[in-house]
C-alpha positions as CSV (number, residue, x, y, z in Angstrom):
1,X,-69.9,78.7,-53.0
2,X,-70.0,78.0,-57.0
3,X,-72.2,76.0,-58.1
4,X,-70.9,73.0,-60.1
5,X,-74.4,72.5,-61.9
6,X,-75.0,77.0,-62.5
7,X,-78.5,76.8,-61.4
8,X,-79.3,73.7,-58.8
9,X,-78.1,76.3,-56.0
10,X,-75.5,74.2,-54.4
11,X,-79.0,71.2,-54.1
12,X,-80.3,73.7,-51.6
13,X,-84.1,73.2,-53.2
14,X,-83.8,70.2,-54.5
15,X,-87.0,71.1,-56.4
16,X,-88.9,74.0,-55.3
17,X,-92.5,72.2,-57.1
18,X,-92.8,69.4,-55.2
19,X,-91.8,70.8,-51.7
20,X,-91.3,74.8,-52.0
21,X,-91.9,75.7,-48.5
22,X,-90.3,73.2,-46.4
23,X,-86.7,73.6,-46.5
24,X,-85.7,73.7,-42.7
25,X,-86.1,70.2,-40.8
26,X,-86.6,69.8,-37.3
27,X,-85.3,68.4,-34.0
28,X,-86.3,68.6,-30.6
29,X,-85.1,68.5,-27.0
30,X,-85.0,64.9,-24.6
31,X,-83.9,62.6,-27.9
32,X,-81.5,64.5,-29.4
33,X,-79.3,63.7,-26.3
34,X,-76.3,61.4,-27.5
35,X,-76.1,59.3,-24.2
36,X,-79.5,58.3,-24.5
37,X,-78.5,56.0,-27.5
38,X,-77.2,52.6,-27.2
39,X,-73.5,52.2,-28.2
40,X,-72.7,51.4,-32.0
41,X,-70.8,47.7,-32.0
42,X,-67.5,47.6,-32.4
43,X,-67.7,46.1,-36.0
44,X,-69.1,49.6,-37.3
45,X,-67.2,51.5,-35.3
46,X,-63.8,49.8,-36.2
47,X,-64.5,49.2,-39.3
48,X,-61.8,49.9,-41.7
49,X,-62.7,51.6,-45.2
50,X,-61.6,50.1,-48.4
51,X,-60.7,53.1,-50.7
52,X,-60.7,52.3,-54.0
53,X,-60.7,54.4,-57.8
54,X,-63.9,55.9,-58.4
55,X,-66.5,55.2,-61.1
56,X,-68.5,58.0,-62.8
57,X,-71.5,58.5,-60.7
58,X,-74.8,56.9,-60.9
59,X,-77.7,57.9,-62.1
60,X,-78.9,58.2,-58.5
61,X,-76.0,60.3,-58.0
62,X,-76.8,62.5,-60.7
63,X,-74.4,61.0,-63.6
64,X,-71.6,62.5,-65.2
65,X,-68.5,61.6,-66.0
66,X,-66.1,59.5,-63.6
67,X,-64.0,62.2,-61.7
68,X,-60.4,63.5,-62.7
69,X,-57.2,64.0,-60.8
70,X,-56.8,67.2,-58.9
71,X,-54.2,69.2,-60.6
72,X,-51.3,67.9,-58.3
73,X,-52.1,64.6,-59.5
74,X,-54.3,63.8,-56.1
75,X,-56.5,61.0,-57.2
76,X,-60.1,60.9,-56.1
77,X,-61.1,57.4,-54.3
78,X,-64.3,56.0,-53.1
79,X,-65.6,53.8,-50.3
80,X,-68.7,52.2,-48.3
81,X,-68.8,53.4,-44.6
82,X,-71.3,51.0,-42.7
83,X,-73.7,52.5,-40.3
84,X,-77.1,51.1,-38.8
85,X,-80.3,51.7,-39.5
86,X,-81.6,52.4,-36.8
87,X,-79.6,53.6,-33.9
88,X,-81.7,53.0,-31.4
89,X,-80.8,49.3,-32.6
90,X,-77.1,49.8,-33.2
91,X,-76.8,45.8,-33.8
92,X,-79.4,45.5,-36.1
93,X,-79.6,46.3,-40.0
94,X,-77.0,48.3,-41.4
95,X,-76.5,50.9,-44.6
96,X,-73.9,51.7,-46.4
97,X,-72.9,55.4,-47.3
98,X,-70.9,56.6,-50.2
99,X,-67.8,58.1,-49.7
100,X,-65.3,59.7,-51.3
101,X,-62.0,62.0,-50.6
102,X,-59.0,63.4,-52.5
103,X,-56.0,62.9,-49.8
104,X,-54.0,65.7,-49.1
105,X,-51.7,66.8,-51.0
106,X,-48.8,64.8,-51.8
107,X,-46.0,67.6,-51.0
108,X,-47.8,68.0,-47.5
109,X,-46.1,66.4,-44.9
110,X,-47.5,64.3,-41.8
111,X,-46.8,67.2,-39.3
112,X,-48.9,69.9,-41.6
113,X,-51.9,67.9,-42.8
114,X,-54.8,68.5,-40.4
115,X,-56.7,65.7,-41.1
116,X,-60.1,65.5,-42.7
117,X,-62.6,67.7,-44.1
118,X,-65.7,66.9,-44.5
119,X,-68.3,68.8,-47.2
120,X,-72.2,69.2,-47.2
121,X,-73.6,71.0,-49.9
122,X,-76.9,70.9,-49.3
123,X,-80.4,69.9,-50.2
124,X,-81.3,67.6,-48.6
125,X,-80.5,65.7,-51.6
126,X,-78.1,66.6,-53.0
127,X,-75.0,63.5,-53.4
128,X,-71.5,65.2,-51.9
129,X,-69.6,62.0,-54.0
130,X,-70.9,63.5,-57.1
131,X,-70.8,67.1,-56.1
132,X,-66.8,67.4,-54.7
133,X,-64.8,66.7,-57.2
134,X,-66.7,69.8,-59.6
135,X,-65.5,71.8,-57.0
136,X,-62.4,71.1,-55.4
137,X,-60.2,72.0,-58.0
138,X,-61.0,75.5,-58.3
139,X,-62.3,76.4,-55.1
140,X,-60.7,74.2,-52.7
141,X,-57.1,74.0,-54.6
142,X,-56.2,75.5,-51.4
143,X,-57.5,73.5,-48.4
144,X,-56.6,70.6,-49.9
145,X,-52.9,71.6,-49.4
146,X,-53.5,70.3,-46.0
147,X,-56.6,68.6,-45.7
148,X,-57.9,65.5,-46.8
149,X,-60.9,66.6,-48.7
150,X,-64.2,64.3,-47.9
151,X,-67.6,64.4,-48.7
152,X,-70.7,61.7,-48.8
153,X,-73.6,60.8,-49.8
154,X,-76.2,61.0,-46.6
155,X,-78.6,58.1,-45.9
156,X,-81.6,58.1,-48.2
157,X,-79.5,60.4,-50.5
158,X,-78.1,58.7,-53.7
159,X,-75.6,56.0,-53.5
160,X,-76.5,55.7,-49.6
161,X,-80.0,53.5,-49.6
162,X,-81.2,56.5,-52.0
163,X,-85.0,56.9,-51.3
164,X,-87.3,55.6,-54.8
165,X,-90.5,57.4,-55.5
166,X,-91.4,57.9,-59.2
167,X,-90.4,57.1,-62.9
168,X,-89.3,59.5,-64.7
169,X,-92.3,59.9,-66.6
170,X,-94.4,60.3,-63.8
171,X,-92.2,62.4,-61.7
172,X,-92.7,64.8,-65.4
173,X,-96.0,64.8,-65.0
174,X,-95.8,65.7,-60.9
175,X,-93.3,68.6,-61.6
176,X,-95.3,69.9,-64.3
177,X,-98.7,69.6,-62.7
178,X,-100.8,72.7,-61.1
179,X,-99.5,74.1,-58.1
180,X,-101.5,77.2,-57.9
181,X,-105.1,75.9,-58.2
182,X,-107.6,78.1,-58.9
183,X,-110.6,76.3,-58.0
184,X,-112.1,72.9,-55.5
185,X,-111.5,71.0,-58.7
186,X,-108.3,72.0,-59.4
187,X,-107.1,71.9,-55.3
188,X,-108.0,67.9,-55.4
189,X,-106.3,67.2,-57.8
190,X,-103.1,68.7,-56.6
191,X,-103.9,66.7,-53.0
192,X,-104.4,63.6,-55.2
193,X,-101.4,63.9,-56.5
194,X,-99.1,64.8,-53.7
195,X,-100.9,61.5,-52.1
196,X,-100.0,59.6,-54.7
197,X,-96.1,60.8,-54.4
198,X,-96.4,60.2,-50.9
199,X,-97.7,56.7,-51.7
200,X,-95.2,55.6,-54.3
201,X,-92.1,56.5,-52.0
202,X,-93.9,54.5,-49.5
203,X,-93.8,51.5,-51.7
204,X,-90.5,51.5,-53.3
205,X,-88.5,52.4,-49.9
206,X,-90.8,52.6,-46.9
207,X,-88.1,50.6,-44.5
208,X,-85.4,53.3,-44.7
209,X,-88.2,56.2,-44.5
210,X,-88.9,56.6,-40.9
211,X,-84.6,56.5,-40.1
212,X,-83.7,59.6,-43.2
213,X,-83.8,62.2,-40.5
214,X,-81.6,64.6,-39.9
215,X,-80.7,63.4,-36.4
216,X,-79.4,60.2,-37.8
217,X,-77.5,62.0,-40.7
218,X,-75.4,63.6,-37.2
219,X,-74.8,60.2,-36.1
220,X,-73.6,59.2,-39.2
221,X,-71.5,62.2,-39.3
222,X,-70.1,61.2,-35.9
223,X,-69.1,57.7,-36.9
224,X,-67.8,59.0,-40.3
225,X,-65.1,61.4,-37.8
226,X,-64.4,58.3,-35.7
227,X,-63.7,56.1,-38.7
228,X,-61.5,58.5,-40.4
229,X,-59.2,58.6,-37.5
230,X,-60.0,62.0,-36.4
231,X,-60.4,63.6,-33.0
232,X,-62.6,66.5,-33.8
233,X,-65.3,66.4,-37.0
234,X,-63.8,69.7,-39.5
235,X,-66.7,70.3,-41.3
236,X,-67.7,72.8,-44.0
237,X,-71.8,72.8,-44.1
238,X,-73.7,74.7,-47.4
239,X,-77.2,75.8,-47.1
240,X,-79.0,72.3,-45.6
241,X,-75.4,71.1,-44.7
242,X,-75.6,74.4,-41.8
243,X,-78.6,72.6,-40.6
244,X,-76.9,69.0,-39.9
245,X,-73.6,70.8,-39.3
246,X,-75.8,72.4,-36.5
247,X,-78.0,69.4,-35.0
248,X,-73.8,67.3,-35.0
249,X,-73.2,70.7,-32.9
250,X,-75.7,70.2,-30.7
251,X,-75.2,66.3,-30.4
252,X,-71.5,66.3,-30.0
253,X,-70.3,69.9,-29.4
254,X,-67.0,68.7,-27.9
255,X,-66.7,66.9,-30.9
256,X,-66.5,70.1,-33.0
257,X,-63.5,71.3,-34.8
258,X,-62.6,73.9,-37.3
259,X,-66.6,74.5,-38.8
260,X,-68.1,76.5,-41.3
261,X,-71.6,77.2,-42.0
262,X,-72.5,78.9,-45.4
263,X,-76.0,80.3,-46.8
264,X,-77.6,79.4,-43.3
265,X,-80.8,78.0,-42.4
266,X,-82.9,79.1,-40.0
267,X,-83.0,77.3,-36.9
268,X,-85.6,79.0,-35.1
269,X,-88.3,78.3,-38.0
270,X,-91.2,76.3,-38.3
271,X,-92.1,75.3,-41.7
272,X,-94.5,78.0,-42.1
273,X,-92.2,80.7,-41.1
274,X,-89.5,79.4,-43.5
275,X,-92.2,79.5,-46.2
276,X,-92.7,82.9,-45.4
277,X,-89.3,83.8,-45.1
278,X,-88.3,81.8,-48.4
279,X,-91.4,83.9,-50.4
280,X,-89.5,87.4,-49.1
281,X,-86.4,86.4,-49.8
282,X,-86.9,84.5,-53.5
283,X,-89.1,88.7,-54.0
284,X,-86.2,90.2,-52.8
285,X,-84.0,88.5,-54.8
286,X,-86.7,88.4,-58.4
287,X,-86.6,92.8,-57.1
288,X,-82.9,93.3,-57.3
289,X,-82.8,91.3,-60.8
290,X,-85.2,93.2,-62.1
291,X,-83.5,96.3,-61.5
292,X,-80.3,95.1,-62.6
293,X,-81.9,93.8,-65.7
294,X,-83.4,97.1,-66.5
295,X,-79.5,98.8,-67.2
296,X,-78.9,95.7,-70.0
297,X,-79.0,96.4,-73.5
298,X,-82.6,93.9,-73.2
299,X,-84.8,93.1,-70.8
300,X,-88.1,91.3,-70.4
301,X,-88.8,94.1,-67.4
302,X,-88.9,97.4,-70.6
303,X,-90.2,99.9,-68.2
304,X,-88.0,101.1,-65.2
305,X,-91.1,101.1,-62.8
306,X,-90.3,97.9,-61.2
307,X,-94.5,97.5,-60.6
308,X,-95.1,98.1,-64.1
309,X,-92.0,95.1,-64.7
310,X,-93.4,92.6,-62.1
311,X,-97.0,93.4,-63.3
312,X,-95.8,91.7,-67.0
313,X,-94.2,89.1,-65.2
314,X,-97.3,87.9,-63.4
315,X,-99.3,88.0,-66.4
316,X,-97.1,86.3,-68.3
317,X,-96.8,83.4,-65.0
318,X,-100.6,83.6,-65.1
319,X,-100.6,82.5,-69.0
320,X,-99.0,79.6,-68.3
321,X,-101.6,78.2,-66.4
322,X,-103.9,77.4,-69.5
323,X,-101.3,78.1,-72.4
324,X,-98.4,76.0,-71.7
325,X,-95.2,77.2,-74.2
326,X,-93.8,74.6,-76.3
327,X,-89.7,74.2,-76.2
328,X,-86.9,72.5,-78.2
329,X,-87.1,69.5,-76.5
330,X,-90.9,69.0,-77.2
331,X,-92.0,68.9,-73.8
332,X,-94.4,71.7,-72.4
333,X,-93.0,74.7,-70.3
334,X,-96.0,74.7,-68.0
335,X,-96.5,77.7,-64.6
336,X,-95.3,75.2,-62.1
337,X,-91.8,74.6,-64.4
338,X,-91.5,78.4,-65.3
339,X,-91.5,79.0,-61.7
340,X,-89.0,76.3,-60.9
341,X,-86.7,78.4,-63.5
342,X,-87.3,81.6,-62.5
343,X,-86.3,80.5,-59.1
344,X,-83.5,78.4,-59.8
345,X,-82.0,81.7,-62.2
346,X,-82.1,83.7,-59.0
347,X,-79.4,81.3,-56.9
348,X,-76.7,82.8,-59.1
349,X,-75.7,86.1,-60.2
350,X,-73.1,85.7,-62.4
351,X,-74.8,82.8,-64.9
352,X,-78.3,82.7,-63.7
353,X,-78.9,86.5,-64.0
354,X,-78.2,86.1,-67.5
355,X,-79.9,83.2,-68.7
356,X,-83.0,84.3,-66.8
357,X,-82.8,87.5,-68.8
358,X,-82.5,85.4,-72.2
359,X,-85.4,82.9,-70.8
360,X,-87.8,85.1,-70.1
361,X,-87.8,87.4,-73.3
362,X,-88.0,84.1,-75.0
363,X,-91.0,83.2,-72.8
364,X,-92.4,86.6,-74.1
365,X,-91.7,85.7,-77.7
366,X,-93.8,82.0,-77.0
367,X,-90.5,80.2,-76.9
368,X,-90.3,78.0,-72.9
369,X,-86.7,76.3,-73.9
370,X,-84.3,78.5,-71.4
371,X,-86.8,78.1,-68.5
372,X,-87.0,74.8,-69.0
373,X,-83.3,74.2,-69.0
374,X,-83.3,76.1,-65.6
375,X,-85.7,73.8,-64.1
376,X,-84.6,70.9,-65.4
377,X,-80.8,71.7,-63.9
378,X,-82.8,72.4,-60.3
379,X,-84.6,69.4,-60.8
380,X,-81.7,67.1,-62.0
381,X,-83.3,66.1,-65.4
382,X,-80.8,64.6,-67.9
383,X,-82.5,63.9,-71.0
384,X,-81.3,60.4,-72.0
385,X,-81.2,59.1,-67.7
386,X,-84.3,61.4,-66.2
387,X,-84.2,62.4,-63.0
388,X,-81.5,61.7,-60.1
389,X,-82.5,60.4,-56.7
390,X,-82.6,63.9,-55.0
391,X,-86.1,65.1,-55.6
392,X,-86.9,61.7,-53.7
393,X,-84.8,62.4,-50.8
394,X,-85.5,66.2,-50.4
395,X,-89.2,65.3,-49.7
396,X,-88.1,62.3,-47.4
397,X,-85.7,63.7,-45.5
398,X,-88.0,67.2,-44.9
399,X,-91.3,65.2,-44.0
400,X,-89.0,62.7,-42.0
401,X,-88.2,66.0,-39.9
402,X,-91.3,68.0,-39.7
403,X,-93.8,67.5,-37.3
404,X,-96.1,69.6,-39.1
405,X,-98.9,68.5,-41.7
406,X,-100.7,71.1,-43.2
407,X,-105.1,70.6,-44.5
408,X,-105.8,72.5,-47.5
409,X,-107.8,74.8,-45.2
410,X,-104.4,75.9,-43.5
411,X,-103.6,76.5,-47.2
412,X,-106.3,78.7,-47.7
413,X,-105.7,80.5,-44.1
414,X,-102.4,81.7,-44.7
415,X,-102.5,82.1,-48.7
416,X,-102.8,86.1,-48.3
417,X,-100.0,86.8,-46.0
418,X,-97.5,84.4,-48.6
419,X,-99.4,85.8,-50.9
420,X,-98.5,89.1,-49.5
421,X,-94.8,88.0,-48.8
422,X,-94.0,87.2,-53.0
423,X,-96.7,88.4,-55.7
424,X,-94.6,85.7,-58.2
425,X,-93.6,83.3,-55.6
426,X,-95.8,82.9,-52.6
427,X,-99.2,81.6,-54.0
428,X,-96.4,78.9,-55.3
429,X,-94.7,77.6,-52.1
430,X,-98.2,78.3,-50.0
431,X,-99.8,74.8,-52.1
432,X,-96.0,73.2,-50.8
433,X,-97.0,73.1,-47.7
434,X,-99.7,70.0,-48.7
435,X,-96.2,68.0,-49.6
436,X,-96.3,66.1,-46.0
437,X,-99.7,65.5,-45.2
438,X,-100.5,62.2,-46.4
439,X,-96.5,60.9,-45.6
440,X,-95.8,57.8,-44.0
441,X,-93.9,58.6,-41.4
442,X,-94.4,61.2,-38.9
443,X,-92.0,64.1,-38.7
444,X,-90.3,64.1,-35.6
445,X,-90.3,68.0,-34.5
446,X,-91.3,71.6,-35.1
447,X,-88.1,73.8,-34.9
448,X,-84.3,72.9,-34.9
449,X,-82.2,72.4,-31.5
450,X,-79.0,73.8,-32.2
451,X,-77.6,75.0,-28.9
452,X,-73.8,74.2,-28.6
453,X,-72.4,74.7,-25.5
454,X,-68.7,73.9,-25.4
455,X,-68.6,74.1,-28.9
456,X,-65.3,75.5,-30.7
457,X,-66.1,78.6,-32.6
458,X,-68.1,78.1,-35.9
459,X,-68.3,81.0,-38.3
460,X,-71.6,81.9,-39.4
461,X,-71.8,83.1,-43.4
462,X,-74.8,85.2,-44.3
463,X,-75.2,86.9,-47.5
464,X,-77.8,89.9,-47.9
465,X,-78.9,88.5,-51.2
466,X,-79.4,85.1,-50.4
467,X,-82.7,84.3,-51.7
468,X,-83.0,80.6,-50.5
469,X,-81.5,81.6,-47.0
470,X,-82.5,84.8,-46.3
471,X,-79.4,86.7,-44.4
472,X,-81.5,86.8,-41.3
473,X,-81.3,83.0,-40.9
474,X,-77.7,83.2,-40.4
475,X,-78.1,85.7,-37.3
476,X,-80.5,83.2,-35.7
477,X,-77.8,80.4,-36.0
478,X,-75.3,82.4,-34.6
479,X,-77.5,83.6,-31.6
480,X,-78.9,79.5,-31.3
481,X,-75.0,78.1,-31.5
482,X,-74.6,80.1,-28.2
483,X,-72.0,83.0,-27.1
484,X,-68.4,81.9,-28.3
485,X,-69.5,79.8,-30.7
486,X,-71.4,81.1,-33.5
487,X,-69.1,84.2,-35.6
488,X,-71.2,86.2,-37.8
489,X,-69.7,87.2,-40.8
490,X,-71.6,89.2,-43.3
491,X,-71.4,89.3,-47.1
492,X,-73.4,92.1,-49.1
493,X,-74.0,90.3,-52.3
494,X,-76.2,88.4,-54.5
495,X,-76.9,84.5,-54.9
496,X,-76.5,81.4,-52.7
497,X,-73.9,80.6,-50.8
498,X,-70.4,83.1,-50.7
499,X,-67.2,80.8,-50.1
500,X,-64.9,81.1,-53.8
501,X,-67.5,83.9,-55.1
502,X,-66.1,86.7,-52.7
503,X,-62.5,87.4,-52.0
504,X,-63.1,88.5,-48.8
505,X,-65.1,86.0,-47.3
506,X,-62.7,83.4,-48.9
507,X,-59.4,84.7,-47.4
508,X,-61.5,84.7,-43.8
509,X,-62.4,81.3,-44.3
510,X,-59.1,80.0,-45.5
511,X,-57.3,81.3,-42.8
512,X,-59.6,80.2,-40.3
513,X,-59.3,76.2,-41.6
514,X,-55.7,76.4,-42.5
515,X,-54.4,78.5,-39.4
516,X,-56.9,78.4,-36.8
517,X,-57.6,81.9,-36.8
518,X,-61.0,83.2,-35.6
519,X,-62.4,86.4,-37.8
520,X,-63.8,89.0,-35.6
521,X,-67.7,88.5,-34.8
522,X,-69.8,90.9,-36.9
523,X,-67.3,91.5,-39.8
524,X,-68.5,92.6,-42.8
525,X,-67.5,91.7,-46.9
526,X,-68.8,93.6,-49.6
């Protein structure tokens, strides 16, 4: 999967500082049955959409510029897809969700288009209506031969009753604040303010808070089908997007069509375990940089003992902490941003690689501009707009799934084996795990229900180098999905996400969603 912005990792962290540890959200087993839900009215699920031209995107969205014609000419258009609040009250308050889709293409003809496809990129977060059209041209050019290409904005996400916590100049001064505290002092202050985070999304959109959950976002995915006109939800699910693709499995598996699942999540997971898993994978991935880096013409890492490399690393990390580095754009690259840099670098081997190498010799020379551009891309920072809505719905979404809530004495319980797990990262996304505690709504499980009995084959994408994802996630998807229906493919690479960065996973995927046909389980793309 490219990214459209280099460095955001398809919104799979929407922002590693405010919540670095809890990227998997939960479900459990009794209400995640679909018959135990009342019926949606037929004005919702009836509903005709209006599909109109599309304006640029909001800032919620992210911004940009309003979206251009495929290169057949395909036209992108937006709707408003209502769904209710709260579906245990189908007939009560409703939402809107942001759509938007580029029809098939024109030279396809009724008996060769295969209806609908519908994109998750991630996050949670992360807006699909601002997201698709930066990618379909390249790397969809050819599914949308014969689908009609869809994506969304998911409740609490953007356009979609997009959850409000800070200003921009406060969320600045969250992002930048001390995540690694190094004394009581410094500990309550980071508790202070991930209270007063907690507090201020509260405020500004507590009655959509408790009904952001991922279970919901596979009802509204379930509606969305139905409204389209389709029989069967085809469904292409990056990074986060794996994880609703696989709760709608589990909801509606007879309801599943032609389904991908890129840069996987782990089902099986707490939030813990994902932390842990996340620290290993974000070393792994820092590891095989550093090595790589080593065979430029400059590196930041001069020696070829990687411990000697990693050792100047940390002390340079470490610096931070009481010498913030001043940048172009005046504002302070403090330890909590570098990290958010260094991290969002590592999504992306191609572009990331190389501006991390730049970054952090620049970092060495007292210059923090690079890493700050990398963070600020994670973070979706535009200098004249601030921030988009998505660090806002990552943490709303996550905390809306999670049962747990972590003390700062758990903190300090399992610093040394996340510690132990990353040198860089793990001290980092250990002080994450606070993120939830003081949230107003209570997460609603521990681990993800993903069993999909009946389900049409899904294939199951993941990459050795996936530092966000760590390859092992996929396996556990593919062994939760069930026998038949998840397909492991493997790609041995680097970065988040595979789908238009290797051939050979590509040409699997294509023909799978264009002609049906299943890759063997266990095949392997290097």
């Amino acid at each position: 999967m490219r990214n459209p912005h280099p460095f955001r990792a398809a919104f799979a962290l929407a922002s590693l500082a405010v919540l670095a540890a809890t990227t998997v959200t939960a479900c459990g087993p009794g209400a995640d049955d679909a018959t135990e839900r009342p019926a949606v009215p037929s004005a919702l699920s009836e509903q005709k959409l209006h599909w109109t031209a599309c304006p640029a995107p909001s800032k919620a969205q992210g911004g940009g510029d309003r979206p251009e014609k495929l290169p057949d000419g395909t036209a992108w258009q937006c709707s408003t897809m209502k769904v209710p609040l709260d579906y245990a009250r189908p007939d009560g308050t409703t939402i809107g969700l942001a759509l938007i889709r580029a029809k098939a293409s024109r030279e396809t003809t009724p008996q060769e288009r295969l209806g609908s496809l519908v994109f998750n990129f991630g996050g949670p977060g992360g807006s699909g209506v601002s997201t698709l059209p930066l990618l379909a041209a390249d790397d969809y050019a050819k599914l949308h031969e014969r689908y009609d290409l869809v994506s969304f904005d998911p409740r609490g996400v953007g356009d979609s009753a997009g959850v409000k916590c800070l200003d921009t100049k406060a969320m600045d001064a969250w992002l930048a604040a001390d995540i690694t505290p190094d004394d009581t002092a410094e500990e309550q202050a980071y508790v202070r303010g991930a209270g007063a985070y907690a507090r201020s999304c509260a405020r500004n959109s507590g009655p959509v808070l408790a009904h952001v959950g991922t279970q919901d976002a596979a009802r509204d995915l379930d509606l969305m089908r139905h409204v389209l006109g389709d029989e069967k939800l085809n469904y292409f699910g990056v990074s986060y997007g794996t994880q609703l693709g696989g709760i709608y499995a589990h909801l509606f598996p007879e309801k599943v069509g032609r389904t991908v699942f890129d840069a996987v999540v782990d089902p099986t997971s707490d939030v813990l375990a994902n932390g842990l898993g996340q620290a290993k994978g974000f070393q792994r991935a820092l590891e095989n940089f550093a090595e790589d880096c080593v065979k430029q013409e400059e590196c930041f890492f001069d020696s070829k003992d990687p411990a000697a490399g990693e050792k100047r690393l940390t002390a340079l990390i470490e610096s931070l902490d009481t010498k913030p580095l001043p940048t172009e754009s005046g504002r302070l690259l403090t330890q909590s941003l570098a990290l958010n840099g260094i991290a969002a670098a590592l999504y992306d081997q191609e572009m990331g690689w190389m501006m991390l190498r730049d970054g952090l010799t620049m970092a060495a020379e007292g210059d923090g501009s690079v890493l700050l551009f990398l963070a600020d891309n994670l973070n979706e920072r535009d200098d004249e707009d601030g921030y988009s809505q998505s660090n806002a719905a990552f943490a709303a979404v996550n905390c809306a799934d999670y049962a747990d809530r972590f003390t700062v004495a758990d903190v300090r319980g399992h610093l040394p084996e996340i510690r132990k797990a990353s040198s860089v990262f793990g001290e980092w996304m250990a002080w994450g795990l606070l993120q939830c505690t003081d949230w107003p709504v209570a997460g609603h499980a521990r681990t993800v229900d993903v069993t999909a009995a009946g389900a049409g084959p899904i294939l199951v994408i993941g990459n050795t180098g996936d530092p966000a994802t760590p390859y092992e996630g996929a396996e556990k998807m593919a062994d939760q999905l069930g026998k038949g229906v998840g397909v492991r493919l493997t790609v041995e690479g680097e970065g988040h996400g595979t789908y238009a960065v290797n051939d050979c996973l590509t040409a699997l995927v294509d023909t799978y969603l264009l002609d049906g046909a299943v890759p063997k389980d266990g095949t392997t793309c290097s």
